[in-house]
C-alpha positions in Angstrom: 10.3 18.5 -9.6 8.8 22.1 -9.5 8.9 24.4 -6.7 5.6 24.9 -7.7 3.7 22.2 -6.9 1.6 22.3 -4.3 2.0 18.7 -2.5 6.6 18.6 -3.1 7.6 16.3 -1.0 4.4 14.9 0.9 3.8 11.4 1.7 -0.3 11.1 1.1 -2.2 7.4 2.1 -5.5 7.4 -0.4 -8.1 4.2 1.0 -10.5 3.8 -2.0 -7.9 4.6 -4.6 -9.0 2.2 -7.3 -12.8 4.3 -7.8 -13.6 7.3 -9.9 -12.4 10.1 -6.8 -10.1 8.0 -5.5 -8.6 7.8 -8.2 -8.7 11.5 -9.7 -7.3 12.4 -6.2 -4.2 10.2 -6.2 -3.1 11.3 -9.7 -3.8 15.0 -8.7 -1.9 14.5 -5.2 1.1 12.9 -7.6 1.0 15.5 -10.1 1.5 18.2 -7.3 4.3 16.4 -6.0 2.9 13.6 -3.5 4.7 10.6 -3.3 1.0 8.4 -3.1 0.4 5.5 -1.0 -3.0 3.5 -2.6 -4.9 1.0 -1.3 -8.4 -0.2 -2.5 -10.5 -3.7 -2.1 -9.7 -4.5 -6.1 -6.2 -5.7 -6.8 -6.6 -4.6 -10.5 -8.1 -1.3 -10.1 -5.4 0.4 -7.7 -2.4 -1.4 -9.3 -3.9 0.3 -12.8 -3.9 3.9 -11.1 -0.5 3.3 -9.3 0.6 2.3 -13.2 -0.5 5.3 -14.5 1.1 7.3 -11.9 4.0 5.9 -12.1 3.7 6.1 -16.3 3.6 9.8 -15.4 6.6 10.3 -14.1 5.5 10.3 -9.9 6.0 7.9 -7.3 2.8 5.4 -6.0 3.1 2.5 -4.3 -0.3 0.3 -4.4 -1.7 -2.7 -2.1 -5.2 -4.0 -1.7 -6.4 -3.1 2.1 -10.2 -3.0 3.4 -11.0 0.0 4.3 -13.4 -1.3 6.8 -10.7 -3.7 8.8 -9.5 -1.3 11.4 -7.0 -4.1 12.5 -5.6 -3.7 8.3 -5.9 0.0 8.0 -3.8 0.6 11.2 -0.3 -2.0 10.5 -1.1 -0.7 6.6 -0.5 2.6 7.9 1.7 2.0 10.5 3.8 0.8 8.0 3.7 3.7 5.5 4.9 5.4 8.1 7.8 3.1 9.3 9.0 3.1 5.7 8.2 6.4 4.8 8.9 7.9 7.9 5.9 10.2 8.4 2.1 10.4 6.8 1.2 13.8 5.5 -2.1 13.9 4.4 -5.1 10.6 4.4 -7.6 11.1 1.8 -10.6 8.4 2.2 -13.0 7.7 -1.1 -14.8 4.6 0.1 -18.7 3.8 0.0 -20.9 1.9 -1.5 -23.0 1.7 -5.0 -25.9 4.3 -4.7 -28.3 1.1 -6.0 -27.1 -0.4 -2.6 -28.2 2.1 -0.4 -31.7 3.0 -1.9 -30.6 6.3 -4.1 -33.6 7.8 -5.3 -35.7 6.3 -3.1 -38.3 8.4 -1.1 -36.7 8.1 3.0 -40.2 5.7 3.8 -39.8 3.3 1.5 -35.8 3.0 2.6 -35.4 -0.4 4.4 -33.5 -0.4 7.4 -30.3 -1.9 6.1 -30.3 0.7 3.4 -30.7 3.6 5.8 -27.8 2.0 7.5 -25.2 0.9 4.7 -23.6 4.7 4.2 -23.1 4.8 8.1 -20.8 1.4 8.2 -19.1 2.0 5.3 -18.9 5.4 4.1 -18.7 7.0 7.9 -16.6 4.0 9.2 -13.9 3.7 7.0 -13.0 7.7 7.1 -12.9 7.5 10.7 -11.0 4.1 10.4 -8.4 5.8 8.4 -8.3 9.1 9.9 -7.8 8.0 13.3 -5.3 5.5 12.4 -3.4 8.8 10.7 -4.2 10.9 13.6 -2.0 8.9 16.1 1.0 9.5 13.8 0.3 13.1 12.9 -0.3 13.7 16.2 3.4 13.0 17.3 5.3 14.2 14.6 2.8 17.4 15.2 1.9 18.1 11.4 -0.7 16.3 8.7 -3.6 16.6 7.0 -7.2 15.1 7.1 -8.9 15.3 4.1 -12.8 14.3 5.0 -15.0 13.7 1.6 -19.0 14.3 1.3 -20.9 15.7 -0.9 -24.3 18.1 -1.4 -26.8 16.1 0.2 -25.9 16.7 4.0 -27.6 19.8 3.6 -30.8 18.0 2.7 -30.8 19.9 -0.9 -33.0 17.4 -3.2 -35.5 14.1 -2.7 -34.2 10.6 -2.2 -30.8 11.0 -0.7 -31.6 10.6 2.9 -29.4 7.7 3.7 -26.8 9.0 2.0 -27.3 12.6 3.2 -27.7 11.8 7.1 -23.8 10.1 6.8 -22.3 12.9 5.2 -23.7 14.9 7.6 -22.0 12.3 10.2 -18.9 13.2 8.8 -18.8 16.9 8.7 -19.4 16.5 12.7 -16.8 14.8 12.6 -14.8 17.0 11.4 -15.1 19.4 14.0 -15.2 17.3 16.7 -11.7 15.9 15.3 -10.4 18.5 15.1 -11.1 20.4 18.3 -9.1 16.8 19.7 -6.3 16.9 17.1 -5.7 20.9 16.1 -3.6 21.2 19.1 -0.9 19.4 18.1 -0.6 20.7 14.4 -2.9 18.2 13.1 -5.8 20.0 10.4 -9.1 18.2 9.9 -11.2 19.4 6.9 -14.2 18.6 4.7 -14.3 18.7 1.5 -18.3 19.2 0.2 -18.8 18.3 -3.3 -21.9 18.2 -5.8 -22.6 15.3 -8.2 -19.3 14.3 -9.6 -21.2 13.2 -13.0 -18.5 11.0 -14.0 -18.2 8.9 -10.8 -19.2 5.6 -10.9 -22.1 5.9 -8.1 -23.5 9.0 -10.4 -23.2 7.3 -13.3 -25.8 4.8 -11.5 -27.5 7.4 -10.0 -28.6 8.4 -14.0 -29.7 5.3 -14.8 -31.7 5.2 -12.0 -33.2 8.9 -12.5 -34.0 8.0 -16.2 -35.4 4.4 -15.7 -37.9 6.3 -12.9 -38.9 9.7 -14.8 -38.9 8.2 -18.1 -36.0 10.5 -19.9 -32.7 10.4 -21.4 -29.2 10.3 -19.9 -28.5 13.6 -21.5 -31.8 15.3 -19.6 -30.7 14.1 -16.5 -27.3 15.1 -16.5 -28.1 18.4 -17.5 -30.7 18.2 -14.6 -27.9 17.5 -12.2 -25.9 20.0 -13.5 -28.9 22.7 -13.2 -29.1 22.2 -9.5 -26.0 24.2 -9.0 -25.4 28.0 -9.5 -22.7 27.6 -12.3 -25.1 25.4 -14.2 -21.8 23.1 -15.2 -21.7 19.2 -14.7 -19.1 18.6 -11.6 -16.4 16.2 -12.2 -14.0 14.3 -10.1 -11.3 16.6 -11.6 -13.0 19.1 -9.7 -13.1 17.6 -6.6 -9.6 16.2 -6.7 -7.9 19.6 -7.2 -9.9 20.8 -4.4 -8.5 18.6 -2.4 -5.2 19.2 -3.8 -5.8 22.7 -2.0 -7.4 21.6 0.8 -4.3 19.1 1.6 -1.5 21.5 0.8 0.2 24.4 3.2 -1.6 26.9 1.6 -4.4 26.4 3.4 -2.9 26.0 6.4 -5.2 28.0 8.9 -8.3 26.2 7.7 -9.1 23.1 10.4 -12.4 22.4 11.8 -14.4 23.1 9.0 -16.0 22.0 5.7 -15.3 23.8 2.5 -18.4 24.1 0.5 -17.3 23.3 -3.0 -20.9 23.0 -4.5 -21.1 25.6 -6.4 -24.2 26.5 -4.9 -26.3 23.6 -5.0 -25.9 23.1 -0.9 -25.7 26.2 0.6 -24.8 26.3 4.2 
């Protein structure tokens, strides 16, 4: 194990590990010397990323939790945590499939349960996760949470309203966490991303951008790609070694605060 890495010796819980950032964030957190703890709704998915981990030469332990079952998310943690003996850092991927939540779709033709879907899954399950983290951190008076959105809380492009108004949820959240937790050595941050174009829910997102305007994949990912300043697709290679940063000591003053890592597309 290198001095160098950035996570050496960290004990990191990852809810939504078995999806495209979930995923990309556990192996990153491993690679940097996180011991990883995954769960995620799909046995097979999160026992194939704890596999690969583990192929890799790092240590991930995998189990199939709902994100969404506070009851499940607190004794899962609590007992990372009696095993372990601490919890460093909670990363939360967890949302539904953009088809589900009307992605695309101008905000008035949005049905109600639509509008609603990001809030009780996306918004839920990082609170869920962070405040069952938070009452741990909070005693051994160190940890890390690591909040995910993305580009359209800042209301940057059509047809992500539902979407947009729970990211923006969550990085009120994060100060308002923060303010509670901070005090005792606890950092909340949010990490903003653009379009990861090789996540599953952008992937769909595509499809559902070509079927509508009539052109190909290629034309809308480079039409993705165009809305931010650096004119490059975003992956979730990106966004996971942001976090990486986000989650290590080297950023140890930042709490109470999202990190814009758009690339322009969302200014604040």
């Amino acid at each position: 194990m290198s001095d160098s890495q950035m996570l050496q010796g960290k004990r990191a819980v990852i809810f939504g590990a078995g999806g495209s950032i979930g995923a990309a964030v556990a192996s990153e957190f491993a690679a940097e010397g996180a011991e990883v703890f995954l769960a995620g709704r799909t046995r097979s998915n999160v026992e194939a990323v704890a596999q690969r981990i583990g192929k890799a030469g790092h240590r991930a332990h995998a189990v199939v939790i709902d994100a969404l079952d506070d009851a499940a998310v607190n004794t899962y943690v609590d007992g990372v945590v009696g095993n372990a003996g601490r919890i460093d850092i909670v990363f939360t991927a967890v949302g539904p499939l953009a088809n589900e939540y009307g992605n695309t779709k101008h905000a008035t033709d949005l049905t109600i349960d639509e509008f609603m879907l990001p809030l009780t899954t996306v918004v839920k399950s990082q609170f869920i996760a962070a405040r069952a983290a938070a009452r741990h951190m909070i005693k051994q008076r160190s940890g890390v949470i690591v909040f995910l959105t993305g580009s359209p809380a800042r209301g940057h492009v059509e047809g992500a309203t539902a979407i947009g108004t729970a990211f923006g949820a969550i990085e009120s959240l994060t100060e308002n966490l923060a303010v509670e937790v901070s005090p005792f050595g606890v950092r909340v941050v949010c990490l903003r991303t653009t379009a990861n174009t090789d996540s599953r829910t952008m992937q769909q997102t595509m499809d559902a951008v070509v079927s509508k305007m009539q052109i190909t994949k290629e034309q809308a990912l480079a039409g993705m790609a165009n809305l931010n300043f650096l004119k490059v697709p975003a992956t979730v290679s990106d966004t996971a070694k942001a976090a990486v940063l986000l989650a290590s000591d080297r950023a140890r003053l930042l709490t109470g605060t999202v990190v814009n890592s758009t690339g322009g597309a969302a200014l604040d």
